[in-house]
C-alpha positions in Angstrom: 259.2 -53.8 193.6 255.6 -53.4 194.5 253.9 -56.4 196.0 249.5 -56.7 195.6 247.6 -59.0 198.0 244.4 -61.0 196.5 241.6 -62.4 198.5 239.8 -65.0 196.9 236.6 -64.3 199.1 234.4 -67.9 198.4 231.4 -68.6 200.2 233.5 -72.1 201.4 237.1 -71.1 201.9 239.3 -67.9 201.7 242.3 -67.7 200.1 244.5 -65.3 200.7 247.9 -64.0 198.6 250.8 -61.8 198.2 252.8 -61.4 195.3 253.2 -60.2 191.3 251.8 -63.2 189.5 251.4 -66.8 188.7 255.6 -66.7 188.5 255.6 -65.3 191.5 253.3 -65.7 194.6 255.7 -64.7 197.7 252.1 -66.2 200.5 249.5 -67.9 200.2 246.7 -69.5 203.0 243.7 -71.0 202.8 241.0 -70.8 205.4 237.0 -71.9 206.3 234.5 -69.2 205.7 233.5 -68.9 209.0 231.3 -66.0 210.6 232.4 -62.3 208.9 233.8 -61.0 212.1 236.3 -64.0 213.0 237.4 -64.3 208.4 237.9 -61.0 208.2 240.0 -60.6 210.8 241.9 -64.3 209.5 242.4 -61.9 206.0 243.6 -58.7 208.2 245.9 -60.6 210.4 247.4 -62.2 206.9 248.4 -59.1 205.5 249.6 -57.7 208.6 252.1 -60.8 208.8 253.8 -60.2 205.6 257.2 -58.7 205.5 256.8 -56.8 202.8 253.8 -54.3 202.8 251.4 -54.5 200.0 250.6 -51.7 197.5 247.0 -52.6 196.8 244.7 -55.6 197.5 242.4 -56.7 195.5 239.3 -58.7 196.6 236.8 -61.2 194.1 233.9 -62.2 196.4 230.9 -64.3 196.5 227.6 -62.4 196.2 225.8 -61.0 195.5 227.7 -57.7 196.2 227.4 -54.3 195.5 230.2 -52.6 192.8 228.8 -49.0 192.6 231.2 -46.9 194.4 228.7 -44.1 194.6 226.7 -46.6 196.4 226.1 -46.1 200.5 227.3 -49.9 200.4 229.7 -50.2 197.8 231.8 -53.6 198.4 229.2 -55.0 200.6 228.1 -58.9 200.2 224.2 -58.2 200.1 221.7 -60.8 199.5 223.5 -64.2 200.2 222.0 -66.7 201.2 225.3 -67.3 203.1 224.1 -67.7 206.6 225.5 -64.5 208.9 226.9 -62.9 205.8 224.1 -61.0 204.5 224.6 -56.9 204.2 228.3 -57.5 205.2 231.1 -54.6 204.5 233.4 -56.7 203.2 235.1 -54.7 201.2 235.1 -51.6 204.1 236.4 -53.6 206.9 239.5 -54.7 205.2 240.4 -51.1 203.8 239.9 -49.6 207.1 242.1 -52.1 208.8 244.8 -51.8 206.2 244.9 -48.6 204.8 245.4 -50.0 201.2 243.6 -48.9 198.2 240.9 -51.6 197.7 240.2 -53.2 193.9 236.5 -55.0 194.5 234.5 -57.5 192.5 232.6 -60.4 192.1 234.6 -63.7 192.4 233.9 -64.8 189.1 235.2 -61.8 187.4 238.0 -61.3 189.6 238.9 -64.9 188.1 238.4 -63.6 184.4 240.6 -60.7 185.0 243.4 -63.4 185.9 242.5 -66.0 183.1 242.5 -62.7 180.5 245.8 -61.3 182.0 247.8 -64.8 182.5 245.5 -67.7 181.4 243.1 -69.0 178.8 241.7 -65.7 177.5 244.9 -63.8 176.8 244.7 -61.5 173.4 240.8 -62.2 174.0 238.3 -59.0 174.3 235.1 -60.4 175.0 235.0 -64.1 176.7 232.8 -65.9 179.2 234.2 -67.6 182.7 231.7 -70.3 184.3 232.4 -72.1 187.6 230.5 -75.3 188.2 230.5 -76.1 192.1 228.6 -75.4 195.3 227.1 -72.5 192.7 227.6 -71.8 189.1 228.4 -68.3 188.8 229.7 -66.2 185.5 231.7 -63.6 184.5 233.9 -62.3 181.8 234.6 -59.0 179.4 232.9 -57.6 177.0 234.6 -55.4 174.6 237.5 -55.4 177.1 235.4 -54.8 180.0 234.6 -56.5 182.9 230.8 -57.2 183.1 229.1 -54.9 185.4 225.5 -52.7 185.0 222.4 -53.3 187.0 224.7 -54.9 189.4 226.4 -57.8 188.3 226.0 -61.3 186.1 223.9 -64.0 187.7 224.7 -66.6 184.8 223.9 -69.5 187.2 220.5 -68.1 187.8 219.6 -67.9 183.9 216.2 -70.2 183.3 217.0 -73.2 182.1 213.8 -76.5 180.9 214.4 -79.0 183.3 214.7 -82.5 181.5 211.3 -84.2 180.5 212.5 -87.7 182.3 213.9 -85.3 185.0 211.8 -85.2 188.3 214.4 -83.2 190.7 213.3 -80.7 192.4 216.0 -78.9 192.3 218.2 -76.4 194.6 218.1 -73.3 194.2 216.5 -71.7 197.0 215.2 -68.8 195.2 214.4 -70.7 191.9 214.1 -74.4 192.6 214.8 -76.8 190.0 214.0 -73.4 187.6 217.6 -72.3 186.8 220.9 -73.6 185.8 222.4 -73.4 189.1 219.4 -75.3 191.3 219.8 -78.1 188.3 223.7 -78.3 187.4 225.7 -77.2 190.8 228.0 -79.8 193.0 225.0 -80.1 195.8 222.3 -80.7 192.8 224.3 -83.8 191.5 224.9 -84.9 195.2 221.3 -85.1 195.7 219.6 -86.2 192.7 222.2 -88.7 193.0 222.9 -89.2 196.8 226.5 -89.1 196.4 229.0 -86.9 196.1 230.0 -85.8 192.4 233.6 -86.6 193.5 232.4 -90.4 193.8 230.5 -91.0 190.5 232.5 -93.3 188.6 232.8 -91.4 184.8 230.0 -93.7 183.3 227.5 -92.6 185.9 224.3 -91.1 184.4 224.9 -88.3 186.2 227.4 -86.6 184.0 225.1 -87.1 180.8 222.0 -85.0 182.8 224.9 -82.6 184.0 226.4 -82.1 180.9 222.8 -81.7 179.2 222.3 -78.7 181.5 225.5 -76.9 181.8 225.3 -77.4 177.4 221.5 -75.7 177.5 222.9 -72.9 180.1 225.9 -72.4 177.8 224.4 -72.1 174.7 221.9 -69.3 175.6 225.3 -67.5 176.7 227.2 -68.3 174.1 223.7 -66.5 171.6 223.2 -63.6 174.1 226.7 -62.2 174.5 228.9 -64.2 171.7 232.0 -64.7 173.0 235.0 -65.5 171.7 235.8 -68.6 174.4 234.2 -69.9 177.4 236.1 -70.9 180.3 234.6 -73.7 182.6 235.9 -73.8 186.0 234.7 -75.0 189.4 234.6 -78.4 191.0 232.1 -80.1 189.1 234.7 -79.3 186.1 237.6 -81.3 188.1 236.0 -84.3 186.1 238.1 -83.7 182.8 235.7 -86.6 180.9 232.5 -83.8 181.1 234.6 -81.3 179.0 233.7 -83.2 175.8 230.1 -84.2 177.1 229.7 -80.5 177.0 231.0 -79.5 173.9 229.0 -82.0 171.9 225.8 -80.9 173.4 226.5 -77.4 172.8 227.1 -78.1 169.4 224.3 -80.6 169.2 221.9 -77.7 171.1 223.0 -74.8 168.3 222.3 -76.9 165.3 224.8 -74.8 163.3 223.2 -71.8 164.0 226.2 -70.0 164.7 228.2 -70.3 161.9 231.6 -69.9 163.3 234.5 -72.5 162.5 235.0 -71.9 166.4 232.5 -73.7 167.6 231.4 -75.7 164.2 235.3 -77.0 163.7 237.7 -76.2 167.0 235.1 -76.8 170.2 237.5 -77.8 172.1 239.4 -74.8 171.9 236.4 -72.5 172.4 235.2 -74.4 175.4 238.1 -74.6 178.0 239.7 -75.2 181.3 241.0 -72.3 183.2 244.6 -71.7 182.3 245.7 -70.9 185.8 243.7 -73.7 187.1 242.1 -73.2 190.4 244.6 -70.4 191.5 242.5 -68.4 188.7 240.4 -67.0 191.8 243.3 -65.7 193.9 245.6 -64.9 190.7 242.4 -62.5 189.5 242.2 -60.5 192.9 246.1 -59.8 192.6 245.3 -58.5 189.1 242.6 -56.1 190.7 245.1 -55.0 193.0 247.3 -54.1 190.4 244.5 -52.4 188.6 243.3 -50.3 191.3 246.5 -49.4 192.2 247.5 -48.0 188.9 244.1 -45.9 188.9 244.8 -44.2 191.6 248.4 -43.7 190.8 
């Protein structure tokens, strides 16, 4: 049997994997995203541990990155605001070390691949997958194909009106309080707030603004690229009550302009939690693993 390694690459935490599937995850460890040199070598050491070598690994990292392979720095983690992380060969380091074919993408999609191969979007060719936490980031297929072009999606960094009554000033470093992400992410609510999102009792009025934004940010999605579900992930989305807080301001935001009985009659089936819950991240790299190593078979 062929065993495939996922790294979940976050700009928080690691996690690192070995296995086939959800059914069947043989290792797992989580670690703090340290400095480049000392996590790396935390992710090499990992796979060098196993008893059983793997075929393939697969990595879904925070970004941005770079995904063109004819690209002088293909796999590299490029403009981050991570601190120490910027123009890092992420993707390089680990395939040197190892000597495994390398299956490399954002986080986000990595997590799509997972939720459309064992999760929420299974049977589904075109879909949306958000995360809501220390960023929002996006991903999904279109037409059965992982986003990609220019470089990548940047659906947390779509513009988004900030609230008339709303005076934060958001934080988004490169956008302030101008897109979804420097309005909607975990560290927005904690400080508009000055709390923790984890603390907010449900009835907080925290969670209408949040679901206000994340409902605006999804509904210009939902018009650009139609899918035919959204998945909502992240942290922020740990807080089952916002699910259908969001769902009636999407609906309440299109108007019935979309005239699909998915939206108009079964929201809370279009709008949904991840199916393999926060193991989506990790589950998605394994499924890039398996991917790139059937190409290259």
């Amino acid at each position: 049997m062929s065993f495939y390694g996922g790294v979940e690459a976050g700009g928080t935490k690691f996690v690192c994997a070995v296995g086939t599937g959800p059914d069947d995850l043989r290792a797992i460890e989580r670690f703090p995203t340290t400095t480049p040199d000392e996590t790396i070598s935390r992710v090499i050491q990992f796979f060098r541990s196993q008893p059983e070598p793997v075929t393939a690994i697969g990595i879904g990292s925070f970004g941005p990155v770079d995904l063109a392979p004819q690209s002088p720095t293909w796999g590299f983690i490029t403009s981050t605001p991570k601190p120490g992380w910027r123009d890092t060969d992420l993707r390089g380091r680990i395939q040197q070390a190892l000597q495994v074919p390398i299956g490399f993408d954002t986080d986000v999609n990595a997590a799509a691949l997972g939720e459309q191969r064992w999760g929420a979007a299974r049977g589904l060719d075109t879909f949306l997958y958000l995360t809501v936490g220390t960023g929002i980031g996006g991903g999904g297929v279109v037409g059965g194909h992982l986003m990609h072009g220019l470089i990548h999606p940047e659906m947390g960094h779509i513009p988004v009106a900030r609230r008339p009554d709303d005076l934060f000033e958001g934080t988004c470093p490169y956008h302030g309080y101008g897109c979804l992400e420097g309005l909607a992410c975990g560290p927005a609510v904690e400080r508009r707030w000055g709390a923790p999102a984890a603390t907010l009792p449900a009835d907080h009025p925290a969670w209408e603004m949040e679901a206000y934004y994340l409902a605006r940010g999804l509904a210009s999605l939902i018009c650009t690229l139609s899918p035919q579900r959204v998945i909502l992930a992240g942290g922020i989305m740990h807080r089952e009550h916002l699910y259908p807080m969001v769902r009636k301001e999407v609906q309440t935001w299109l108007n019935g302009y979309v005239q699909s009985p998915a939206i108009l009659d079964r929201i809370d089936q279009y709008i949904v939690p991840p199916g393999l819950g926060d193991r989506a991240g990790v589950l998605g790299a394994i499924a890039l693993a398996e991917r790139s190593a059937r190409e290259r078979s």
